[in-house]
PDB file with one MODEL, atoms N, CA, C and O in Angstrom:
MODEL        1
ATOM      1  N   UNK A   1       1.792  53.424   2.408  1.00  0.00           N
ATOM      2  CA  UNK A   1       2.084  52.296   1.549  1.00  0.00           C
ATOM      3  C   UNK A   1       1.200  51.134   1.987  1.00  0.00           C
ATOM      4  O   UNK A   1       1.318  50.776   3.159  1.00  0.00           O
ATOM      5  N   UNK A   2       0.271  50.454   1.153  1.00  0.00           N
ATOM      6  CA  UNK A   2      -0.408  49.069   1.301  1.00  0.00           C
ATOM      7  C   UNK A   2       0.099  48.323   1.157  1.00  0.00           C
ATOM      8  O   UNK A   2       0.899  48.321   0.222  1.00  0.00           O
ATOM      9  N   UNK A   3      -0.008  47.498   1.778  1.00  0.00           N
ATOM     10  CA  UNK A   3       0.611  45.708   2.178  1.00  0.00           C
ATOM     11  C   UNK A   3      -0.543  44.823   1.870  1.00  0.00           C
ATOM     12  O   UNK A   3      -1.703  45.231   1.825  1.00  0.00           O
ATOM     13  N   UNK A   4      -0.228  43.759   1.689  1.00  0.00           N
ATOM     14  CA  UNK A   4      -1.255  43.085   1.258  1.00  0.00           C
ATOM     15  C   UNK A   4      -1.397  41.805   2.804  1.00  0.00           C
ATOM     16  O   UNK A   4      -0.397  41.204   3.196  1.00  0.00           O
ATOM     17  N   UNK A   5      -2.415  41.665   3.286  1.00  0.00           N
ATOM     18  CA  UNK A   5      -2.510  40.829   4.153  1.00  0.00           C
ATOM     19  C   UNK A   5      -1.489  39.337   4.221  1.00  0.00           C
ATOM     20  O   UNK A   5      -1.459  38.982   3.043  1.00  0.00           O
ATOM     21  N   UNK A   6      -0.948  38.680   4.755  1.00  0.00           N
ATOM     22  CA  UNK A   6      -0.329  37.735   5.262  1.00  0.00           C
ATOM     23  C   UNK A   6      -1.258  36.502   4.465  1.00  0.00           C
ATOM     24  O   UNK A   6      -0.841  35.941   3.452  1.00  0.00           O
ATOM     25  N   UNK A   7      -2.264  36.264   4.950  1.00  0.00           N
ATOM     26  CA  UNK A   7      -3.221  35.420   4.870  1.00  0.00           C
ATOM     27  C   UNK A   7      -4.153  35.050   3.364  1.00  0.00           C
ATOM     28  O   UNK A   7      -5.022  34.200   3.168  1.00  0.00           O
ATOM     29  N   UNK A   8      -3.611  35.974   2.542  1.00  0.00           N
ATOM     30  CA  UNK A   8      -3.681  36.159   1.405  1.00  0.00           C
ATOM     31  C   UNK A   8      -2.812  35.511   0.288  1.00  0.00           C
ATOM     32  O   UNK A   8      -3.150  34.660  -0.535  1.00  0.00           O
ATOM     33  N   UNK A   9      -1.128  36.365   0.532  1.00  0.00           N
ATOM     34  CA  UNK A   9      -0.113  36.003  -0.234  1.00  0.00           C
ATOM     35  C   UNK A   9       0.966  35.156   1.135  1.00  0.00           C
ATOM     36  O   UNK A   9       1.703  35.805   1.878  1.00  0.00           O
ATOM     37  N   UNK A  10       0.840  33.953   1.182  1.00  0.00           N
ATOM     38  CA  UNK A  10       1.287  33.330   1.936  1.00  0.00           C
ATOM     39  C   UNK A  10       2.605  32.286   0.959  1.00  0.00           C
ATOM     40  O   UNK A  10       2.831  32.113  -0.238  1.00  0.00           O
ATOM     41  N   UNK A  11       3.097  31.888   1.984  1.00  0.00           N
ATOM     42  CA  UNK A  11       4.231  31.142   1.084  1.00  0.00           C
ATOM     43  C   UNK A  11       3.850  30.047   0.688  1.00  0.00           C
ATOM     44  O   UNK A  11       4.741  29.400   0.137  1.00  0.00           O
ATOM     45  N   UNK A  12       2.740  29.501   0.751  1.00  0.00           N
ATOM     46  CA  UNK A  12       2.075  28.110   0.557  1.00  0.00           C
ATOM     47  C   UNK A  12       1.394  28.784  -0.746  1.00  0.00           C
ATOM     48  O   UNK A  12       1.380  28.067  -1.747  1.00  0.00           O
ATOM     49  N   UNK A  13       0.871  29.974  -0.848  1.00  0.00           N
ATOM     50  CA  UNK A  13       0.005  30.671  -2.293  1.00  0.00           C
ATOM     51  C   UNK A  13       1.237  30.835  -2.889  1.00  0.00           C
ATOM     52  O   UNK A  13       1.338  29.789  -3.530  1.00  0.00           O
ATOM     53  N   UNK A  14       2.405  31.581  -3.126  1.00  0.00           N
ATOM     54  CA  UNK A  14       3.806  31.576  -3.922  1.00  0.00           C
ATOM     55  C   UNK A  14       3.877  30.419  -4.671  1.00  0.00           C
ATOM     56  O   UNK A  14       3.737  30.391  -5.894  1.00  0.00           O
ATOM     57  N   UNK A  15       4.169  29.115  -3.709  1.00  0.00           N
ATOM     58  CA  UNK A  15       4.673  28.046  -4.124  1.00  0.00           C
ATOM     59  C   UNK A  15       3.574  27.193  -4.963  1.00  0.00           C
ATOM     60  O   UNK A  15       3.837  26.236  -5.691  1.00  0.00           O
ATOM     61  N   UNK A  16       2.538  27.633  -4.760  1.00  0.00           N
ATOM     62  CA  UNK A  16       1.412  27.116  -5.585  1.00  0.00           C
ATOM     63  C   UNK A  16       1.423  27.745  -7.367  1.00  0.00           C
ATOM     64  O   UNK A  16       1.274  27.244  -8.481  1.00  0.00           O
ATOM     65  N   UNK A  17       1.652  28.898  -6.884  1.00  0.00           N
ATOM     66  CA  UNK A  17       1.824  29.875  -7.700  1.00  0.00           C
ATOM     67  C   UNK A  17       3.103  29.337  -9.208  1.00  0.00           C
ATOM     68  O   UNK A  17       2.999  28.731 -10.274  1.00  0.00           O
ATOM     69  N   UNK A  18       3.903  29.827  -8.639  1.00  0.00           N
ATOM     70  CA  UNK A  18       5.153  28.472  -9.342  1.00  0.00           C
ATOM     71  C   UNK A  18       4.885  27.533  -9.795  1.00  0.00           C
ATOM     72  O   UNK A  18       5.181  27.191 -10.940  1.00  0.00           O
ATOM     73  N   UNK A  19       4.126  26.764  -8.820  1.00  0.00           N
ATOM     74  CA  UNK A  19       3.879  25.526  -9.635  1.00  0.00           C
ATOM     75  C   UNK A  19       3.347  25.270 -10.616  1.00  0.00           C
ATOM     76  O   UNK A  19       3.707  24.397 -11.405  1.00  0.00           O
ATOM     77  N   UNK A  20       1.923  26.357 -10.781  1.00  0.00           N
ATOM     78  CA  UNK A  20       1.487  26.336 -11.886  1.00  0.00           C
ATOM     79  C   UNK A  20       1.711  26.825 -13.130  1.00  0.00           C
ATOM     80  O   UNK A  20       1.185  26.458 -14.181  1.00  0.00           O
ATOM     81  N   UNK A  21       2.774  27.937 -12.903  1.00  0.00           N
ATOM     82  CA  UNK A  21       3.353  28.984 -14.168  1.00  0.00           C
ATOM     83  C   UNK A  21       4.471  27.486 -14.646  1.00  0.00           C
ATOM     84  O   UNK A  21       4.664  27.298 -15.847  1.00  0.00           O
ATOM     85  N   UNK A  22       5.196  26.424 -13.488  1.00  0.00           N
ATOM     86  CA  UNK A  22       6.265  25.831 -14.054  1.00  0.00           C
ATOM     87  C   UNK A  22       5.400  24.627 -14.961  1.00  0.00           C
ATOM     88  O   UNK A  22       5.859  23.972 -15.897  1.00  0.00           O
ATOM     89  N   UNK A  23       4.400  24.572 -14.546  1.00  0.00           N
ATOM     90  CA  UNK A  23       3.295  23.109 -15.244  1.00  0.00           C
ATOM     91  C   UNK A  23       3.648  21.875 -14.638  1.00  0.00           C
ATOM     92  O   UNK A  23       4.244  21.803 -13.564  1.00  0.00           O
ATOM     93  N   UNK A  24       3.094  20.389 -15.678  1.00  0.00           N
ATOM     94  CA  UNK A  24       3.456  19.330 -15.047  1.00  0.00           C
ATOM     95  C   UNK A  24       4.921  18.960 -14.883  1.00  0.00           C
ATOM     96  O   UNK A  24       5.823  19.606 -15.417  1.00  0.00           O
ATOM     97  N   UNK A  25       5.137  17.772 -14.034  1.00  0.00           N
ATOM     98  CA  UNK A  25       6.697  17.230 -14.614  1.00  0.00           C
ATOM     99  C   UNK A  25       6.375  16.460 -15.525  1.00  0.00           C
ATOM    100  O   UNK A  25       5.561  15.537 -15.494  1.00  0.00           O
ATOM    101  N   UNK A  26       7.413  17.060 -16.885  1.00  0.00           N
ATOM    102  CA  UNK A  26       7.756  16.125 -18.120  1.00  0.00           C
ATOM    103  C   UNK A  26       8.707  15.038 -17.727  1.00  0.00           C
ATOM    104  O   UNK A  26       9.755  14.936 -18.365  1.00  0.00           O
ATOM    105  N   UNK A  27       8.472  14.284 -16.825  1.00  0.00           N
ATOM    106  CA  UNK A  27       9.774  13.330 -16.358  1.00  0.00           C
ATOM    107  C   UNK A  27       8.972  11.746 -17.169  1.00  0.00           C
ATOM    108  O   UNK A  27       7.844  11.285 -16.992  1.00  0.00           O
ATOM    109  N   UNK A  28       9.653  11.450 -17.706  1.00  0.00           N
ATOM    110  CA  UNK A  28       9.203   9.854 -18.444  1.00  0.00           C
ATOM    111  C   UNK A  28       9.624   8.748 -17.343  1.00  0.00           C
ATOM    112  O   UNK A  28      10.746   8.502 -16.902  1.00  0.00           O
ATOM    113  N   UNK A  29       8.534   8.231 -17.073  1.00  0.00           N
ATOM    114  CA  UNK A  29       8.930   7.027 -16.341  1.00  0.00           C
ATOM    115  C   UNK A  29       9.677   5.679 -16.827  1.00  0.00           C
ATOM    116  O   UNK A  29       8.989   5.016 -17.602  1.00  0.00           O
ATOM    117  N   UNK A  30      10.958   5.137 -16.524  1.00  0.00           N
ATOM    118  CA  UNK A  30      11.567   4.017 -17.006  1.00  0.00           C
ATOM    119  C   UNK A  30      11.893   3.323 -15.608  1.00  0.00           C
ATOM    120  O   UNK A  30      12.669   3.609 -14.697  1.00  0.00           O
ATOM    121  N   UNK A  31      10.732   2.014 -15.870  1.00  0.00           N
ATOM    122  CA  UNK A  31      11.097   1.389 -14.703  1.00  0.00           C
ATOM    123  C   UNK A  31      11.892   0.468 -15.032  1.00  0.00           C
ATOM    124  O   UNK A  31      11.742  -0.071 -16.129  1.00  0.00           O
ATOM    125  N   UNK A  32      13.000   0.037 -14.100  1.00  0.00           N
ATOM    126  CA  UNK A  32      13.870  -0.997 -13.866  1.00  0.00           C
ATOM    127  C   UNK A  32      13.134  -2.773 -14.641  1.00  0.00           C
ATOM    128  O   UNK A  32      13.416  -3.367 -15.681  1.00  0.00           O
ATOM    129  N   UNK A  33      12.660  -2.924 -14.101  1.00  0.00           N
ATOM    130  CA  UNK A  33      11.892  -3.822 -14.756  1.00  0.00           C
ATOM    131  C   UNK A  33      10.410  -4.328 -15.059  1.00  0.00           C
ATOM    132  O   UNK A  33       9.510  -3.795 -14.410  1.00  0.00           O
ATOM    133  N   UNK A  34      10.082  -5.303 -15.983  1.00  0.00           N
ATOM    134  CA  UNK A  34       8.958  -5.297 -15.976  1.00  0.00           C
ATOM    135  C   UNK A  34       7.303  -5.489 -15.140  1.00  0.00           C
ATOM    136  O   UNK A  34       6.893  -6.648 -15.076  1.00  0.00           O
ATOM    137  N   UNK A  35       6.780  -4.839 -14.784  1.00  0.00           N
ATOM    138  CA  UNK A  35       5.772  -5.466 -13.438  1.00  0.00           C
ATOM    139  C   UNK A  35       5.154  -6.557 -13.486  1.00  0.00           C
ATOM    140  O   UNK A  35       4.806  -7.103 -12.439  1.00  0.00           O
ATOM    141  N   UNK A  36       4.865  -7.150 -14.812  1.00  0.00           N
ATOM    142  CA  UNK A  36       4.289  -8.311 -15.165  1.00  0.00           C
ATOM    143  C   UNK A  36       4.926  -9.651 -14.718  1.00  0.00           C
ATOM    144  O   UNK A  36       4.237 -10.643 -14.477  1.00  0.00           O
ATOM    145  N   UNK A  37       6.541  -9.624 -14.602  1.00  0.00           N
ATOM    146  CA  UNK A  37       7.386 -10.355 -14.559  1.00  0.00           C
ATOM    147  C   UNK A  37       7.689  -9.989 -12.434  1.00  0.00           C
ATOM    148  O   UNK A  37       8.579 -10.560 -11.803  1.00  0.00           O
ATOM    149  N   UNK A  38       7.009  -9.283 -12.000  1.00  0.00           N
ATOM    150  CA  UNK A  38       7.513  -9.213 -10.731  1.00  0.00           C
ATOM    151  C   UNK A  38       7.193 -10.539  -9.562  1.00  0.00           C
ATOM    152  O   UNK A  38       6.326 -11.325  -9.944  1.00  0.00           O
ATOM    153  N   UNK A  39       7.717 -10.782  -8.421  1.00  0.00           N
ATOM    154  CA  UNK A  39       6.628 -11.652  -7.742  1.00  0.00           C
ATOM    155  C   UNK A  39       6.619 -11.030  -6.071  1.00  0.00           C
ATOM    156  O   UNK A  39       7.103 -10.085  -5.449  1.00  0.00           O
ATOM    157  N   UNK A  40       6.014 -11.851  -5.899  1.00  0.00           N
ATOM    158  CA  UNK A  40       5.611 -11.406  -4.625  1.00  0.00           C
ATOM    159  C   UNK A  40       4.995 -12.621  -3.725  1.00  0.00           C
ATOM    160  O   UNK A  40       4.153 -13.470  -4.018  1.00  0.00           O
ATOM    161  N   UNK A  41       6.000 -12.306  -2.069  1.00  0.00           N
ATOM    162  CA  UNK A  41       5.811 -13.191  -1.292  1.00  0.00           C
ATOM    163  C   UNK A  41       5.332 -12.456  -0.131  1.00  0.00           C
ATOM    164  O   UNK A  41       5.788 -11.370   0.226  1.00  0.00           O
ATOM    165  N   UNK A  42       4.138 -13.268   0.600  1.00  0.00           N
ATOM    166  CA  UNK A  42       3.196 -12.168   1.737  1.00  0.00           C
ATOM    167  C   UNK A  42       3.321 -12.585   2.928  1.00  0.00           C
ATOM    168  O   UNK A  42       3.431 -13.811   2.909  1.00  0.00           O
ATOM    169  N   UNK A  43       3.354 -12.220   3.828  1.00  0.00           N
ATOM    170  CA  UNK A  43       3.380 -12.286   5.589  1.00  0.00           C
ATOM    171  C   UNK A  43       2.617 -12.069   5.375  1.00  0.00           C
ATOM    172  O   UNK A  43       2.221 -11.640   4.292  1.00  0.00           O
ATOM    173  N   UNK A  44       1.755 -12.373   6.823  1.00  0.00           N
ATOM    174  CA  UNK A  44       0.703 -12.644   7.387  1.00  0.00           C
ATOM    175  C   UNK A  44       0.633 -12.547   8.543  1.00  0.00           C
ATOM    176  O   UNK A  44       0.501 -13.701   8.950  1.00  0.00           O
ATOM    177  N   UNK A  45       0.640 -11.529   9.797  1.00  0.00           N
ATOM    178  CA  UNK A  45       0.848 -11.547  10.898  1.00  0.00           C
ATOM    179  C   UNK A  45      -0.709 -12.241  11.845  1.00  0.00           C
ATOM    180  O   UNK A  45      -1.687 -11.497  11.779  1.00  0.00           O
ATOM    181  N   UNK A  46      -0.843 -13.173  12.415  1.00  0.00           N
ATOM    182  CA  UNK A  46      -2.451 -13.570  12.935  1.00  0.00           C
ATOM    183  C   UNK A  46      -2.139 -13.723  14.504  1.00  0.00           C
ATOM    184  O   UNK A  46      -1.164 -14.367  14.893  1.00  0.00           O
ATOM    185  N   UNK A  47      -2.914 -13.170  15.258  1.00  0.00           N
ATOM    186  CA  UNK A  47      -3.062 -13.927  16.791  1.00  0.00           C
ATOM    187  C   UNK A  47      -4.999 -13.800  16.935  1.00  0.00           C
ATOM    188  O   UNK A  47      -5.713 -12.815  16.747  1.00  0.00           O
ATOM    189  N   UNK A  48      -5.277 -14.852  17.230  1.00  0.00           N
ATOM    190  CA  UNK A  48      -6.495 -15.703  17.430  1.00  0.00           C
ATOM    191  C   UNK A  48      -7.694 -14.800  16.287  1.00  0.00           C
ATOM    192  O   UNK A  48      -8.714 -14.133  16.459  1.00  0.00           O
ATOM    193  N   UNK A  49      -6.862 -15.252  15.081  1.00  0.00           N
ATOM    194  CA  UNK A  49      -7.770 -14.764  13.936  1.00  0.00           C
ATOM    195  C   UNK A  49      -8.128 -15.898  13.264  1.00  0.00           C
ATOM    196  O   UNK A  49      -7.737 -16.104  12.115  1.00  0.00           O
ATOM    197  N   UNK A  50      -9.031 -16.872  14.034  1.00  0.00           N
ATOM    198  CA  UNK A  50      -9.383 -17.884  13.229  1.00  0.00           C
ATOM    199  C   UNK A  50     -11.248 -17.523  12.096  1.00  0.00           C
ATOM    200  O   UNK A  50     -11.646 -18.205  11.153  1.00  0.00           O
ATOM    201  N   UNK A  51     -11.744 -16.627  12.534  1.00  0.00           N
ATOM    202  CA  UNK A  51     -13.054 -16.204  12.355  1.00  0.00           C
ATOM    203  C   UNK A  51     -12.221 -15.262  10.714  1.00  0.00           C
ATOM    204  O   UNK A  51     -13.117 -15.003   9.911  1.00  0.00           O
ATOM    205  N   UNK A  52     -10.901 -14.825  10.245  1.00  0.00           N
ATOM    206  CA  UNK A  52     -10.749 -13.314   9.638  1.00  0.00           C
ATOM    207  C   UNK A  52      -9.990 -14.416   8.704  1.00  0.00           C
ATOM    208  O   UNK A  52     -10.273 -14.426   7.506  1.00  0.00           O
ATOM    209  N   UNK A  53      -8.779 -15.594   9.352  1.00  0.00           N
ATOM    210  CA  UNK A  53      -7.595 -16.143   8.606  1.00  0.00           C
ATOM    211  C   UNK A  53      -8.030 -16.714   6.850  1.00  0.00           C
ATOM    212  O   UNK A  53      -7.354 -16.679   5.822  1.00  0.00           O
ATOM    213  N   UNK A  54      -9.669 -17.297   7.149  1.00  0.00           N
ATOM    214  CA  UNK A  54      -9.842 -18.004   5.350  1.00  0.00           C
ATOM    215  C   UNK A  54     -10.207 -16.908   5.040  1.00  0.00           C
ATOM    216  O   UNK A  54      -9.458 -16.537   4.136  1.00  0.00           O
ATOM    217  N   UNK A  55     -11.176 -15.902   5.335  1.00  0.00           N
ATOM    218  CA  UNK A  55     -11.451 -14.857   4.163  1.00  0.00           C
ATOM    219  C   UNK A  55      -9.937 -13.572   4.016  1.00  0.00           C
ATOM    220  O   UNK A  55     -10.060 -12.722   3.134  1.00  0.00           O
ATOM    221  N   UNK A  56      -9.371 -13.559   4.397  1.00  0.00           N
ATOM    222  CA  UNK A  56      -8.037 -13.185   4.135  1.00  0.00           C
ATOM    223  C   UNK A  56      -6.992 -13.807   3.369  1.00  0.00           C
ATOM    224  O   UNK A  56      -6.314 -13.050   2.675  1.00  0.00           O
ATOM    225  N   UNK A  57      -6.774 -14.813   3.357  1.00  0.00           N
ATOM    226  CA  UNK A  57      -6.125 -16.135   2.357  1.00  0.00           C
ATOM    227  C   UNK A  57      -7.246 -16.052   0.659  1.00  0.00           C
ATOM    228  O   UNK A  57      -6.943 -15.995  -0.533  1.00  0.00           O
ATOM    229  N   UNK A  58      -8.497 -16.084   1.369  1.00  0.00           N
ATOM    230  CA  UNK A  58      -9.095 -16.236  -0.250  1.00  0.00           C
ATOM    231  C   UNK A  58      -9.240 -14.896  -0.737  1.00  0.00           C
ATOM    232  O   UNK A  58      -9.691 -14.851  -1.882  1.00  0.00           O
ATOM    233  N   UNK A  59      -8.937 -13.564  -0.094  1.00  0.00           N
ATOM    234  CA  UNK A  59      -9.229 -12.314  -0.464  1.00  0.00           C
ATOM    235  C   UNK A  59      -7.478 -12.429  -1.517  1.00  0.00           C
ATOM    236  O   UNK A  59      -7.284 -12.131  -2.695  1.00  0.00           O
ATOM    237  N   UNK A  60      -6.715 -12.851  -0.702  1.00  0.00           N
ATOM    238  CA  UNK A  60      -5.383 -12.734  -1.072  1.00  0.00           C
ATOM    239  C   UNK A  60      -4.842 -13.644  -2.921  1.00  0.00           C
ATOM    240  O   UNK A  60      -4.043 -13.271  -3.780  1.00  0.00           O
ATOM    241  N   UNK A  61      -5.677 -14.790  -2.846  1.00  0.00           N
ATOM    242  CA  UNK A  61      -5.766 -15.589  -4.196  1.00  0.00           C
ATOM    243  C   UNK A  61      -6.685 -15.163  -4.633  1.00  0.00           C
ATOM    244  O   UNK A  61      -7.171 -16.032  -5.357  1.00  0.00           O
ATOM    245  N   UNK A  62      -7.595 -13.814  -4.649  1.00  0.00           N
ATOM    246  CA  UNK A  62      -8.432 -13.839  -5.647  1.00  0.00           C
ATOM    247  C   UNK A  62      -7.758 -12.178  -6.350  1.00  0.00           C
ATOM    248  O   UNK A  62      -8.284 -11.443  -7.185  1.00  0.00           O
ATOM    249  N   UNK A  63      -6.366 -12.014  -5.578  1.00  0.00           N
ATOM    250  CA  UNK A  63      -5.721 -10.745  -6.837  1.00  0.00           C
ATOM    251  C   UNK A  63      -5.175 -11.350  -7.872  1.00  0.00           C
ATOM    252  O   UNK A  63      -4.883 -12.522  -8.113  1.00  0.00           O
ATOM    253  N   UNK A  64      -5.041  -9.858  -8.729  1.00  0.00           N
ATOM    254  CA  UNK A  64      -4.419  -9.852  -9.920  1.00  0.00           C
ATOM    255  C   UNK A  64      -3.001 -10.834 -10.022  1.00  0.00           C
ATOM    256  O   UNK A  64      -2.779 -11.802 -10.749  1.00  0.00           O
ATOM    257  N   UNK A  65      -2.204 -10.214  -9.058  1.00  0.00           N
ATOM    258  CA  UNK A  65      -0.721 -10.759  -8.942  1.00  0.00           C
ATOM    259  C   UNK A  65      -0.626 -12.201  -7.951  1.00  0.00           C
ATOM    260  O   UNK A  65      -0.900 -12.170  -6.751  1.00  0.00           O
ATOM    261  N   UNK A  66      -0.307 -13.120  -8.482  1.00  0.00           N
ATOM    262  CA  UNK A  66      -0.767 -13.833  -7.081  1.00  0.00           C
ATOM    263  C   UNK A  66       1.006 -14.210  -6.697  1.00  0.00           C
ATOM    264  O   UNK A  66       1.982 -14.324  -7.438  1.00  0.00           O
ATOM    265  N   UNK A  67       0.806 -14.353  -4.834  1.00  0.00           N
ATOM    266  CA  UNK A  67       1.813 -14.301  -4.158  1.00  0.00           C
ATOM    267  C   UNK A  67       3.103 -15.489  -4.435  1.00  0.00           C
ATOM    268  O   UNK A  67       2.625 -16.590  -4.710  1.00  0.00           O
ATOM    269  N   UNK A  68       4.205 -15.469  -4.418  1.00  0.00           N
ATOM    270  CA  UNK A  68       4.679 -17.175  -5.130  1.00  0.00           C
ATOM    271  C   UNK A  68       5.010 -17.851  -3.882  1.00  0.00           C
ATOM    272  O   UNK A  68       5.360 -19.014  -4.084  1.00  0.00           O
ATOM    273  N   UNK A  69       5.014 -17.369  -2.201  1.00  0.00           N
ATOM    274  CA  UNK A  69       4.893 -17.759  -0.850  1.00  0.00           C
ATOM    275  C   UNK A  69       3.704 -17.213  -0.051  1.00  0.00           C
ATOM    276  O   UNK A  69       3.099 -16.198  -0.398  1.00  0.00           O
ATOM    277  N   UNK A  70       3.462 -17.782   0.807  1.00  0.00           N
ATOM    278  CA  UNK A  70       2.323 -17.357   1.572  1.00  0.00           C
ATOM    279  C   UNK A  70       2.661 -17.512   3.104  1.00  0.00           C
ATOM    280  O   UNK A  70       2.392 -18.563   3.686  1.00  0.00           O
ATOM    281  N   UNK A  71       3.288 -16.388   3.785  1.00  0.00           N
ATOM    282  CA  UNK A  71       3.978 -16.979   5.199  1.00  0.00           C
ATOM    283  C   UNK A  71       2.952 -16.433   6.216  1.00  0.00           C
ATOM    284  O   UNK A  71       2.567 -15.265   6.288  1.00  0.00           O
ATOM    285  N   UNK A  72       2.489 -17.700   7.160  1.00  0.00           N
ATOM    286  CA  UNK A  72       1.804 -17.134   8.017  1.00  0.00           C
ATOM    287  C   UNK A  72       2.854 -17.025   9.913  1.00  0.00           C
ATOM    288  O   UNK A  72       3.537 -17.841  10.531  1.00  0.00           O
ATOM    289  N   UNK A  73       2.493 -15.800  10.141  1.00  0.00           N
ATOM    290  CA  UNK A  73       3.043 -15.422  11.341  1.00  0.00           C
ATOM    291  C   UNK A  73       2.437 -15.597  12.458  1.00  0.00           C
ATOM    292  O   UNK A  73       1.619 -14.688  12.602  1.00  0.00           O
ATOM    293  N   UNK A  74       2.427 -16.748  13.842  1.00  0.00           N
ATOM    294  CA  UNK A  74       1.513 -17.013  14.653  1.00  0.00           C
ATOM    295  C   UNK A  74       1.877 -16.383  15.528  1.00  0.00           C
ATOM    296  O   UNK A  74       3.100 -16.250  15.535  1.00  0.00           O
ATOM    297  N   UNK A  75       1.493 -16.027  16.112  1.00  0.00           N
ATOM    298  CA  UNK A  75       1.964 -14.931  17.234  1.00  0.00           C
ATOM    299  C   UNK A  75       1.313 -15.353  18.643  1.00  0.00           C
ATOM    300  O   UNK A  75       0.748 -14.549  19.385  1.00  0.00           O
ATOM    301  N   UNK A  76       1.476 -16.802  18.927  1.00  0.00           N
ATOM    302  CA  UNK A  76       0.846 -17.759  20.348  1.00  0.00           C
ATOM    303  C   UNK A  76      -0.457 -17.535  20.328  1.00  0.00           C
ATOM    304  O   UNK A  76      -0.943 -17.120  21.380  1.00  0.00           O
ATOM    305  N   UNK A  77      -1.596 -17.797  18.850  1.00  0.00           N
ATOM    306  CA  UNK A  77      -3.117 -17.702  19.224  1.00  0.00           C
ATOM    307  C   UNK A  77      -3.304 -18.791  19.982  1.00  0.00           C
ATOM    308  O   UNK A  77      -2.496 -19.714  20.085  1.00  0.00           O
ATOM    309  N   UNK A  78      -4.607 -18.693  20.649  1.00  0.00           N
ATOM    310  CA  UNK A  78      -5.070 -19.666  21.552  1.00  0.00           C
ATOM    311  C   UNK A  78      -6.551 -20.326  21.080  1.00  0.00           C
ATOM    312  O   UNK A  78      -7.459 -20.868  21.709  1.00  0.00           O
ATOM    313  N   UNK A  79      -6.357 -20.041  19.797  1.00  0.00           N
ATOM    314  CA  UNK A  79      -7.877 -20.864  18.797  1.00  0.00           C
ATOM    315  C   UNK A  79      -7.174 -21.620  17.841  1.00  0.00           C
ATOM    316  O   UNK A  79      -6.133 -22.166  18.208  1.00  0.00           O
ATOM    317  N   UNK A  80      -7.469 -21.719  16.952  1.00  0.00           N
ATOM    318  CA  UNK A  80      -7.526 -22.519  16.027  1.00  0.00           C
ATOM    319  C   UNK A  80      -7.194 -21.765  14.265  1.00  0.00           C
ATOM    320  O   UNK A  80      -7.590 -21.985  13.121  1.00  0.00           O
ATOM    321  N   UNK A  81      -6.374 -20.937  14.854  1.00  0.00           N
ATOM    322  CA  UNK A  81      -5.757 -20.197  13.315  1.00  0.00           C
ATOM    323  C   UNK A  81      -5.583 -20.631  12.397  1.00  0.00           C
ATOM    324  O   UNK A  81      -6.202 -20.571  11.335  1.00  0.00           O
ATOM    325  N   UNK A  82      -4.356 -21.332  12.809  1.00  0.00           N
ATOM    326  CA  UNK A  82      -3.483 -22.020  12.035  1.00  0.00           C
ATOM    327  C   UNK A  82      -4.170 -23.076  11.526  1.00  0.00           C
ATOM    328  O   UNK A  82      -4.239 -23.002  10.299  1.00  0.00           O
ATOM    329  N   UNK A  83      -4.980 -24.519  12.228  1.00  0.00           N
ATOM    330  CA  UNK A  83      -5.419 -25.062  11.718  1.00  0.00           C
ATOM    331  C   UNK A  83      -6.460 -25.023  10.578  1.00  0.00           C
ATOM    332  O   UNK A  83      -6.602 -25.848   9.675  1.00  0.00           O
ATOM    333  N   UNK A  84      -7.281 -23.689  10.850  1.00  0.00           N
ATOM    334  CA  UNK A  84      -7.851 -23.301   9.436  1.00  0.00           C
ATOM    335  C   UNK A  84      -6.733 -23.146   8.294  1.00  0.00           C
ATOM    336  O   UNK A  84      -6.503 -24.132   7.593  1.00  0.00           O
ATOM    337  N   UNK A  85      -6.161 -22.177   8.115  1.00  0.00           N
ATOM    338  CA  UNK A  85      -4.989 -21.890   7.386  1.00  0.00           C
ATOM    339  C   UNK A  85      -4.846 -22.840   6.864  1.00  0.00           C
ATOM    340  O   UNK A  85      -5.503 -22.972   5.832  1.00  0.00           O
ATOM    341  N   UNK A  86      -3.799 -24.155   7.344  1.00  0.00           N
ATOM    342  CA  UNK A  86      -3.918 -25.169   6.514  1.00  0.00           C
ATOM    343  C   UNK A  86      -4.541 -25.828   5.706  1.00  0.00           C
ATOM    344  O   UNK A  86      -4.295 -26.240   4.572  1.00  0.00           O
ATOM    345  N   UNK A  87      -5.875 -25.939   6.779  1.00  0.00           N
ATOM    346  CA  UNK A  87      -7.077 -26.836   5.757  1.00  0.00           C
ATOM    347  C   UNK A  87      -7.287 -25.807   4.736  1.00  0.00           C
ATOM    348  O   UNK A  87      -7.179 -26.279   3.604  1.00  0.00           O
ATOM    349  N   UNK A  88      -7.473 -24.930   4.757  1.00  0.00           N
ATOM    350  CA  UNK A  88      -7.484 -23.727   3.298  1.00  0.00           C
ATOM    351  C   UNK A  88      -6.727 -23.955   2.332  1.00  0.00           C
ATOM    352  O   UNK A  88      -6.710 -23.191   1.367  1.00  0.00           O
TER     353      UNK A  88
ENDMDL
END
């Protein structure tokens, strides 16, 4: 009697297998609410990121969604982070 190698018909090839005889999921997405209407408030974790803090702030106002807080997290830098930050 022939067997077919292991390495061949594996349970990862089965389940592939299935998947494709079952097709996509017909599941309709209904989200809770609208994304347009969502907002969003950002942390900011920085320690002595004064060279990274403005192009990160202006990377951050130049998305689609913009944030409706902007919290920055100092974590005892010993430059001048924060004071950029502000002046930004």
């Amino acid at each position: 009697m022939g067997t077919a190698p292991y390495f061949i018909i594996s349970p990862n090839t089965i389940l592939s297998i299935i998947g494709l005889l079952h097709g996509s999921d017909k599941t309709v997405a209904t989200p809770a609410e609208d994304w347009r209407k969502a907002t969003v408030d950002l942390i900011i974790p920085c320690y002595n990121e004064e060279k990274n803090i403005v192009l990160c702030l202006n990377s951050v106002l130049q998305q689609t969604l913009k944030p409706k807080r902007i919290i920055l997290i100092d974590d005892g830098s010993r430059d001048r982070t924060i004071e950029y930050a502000r002046i930004f």
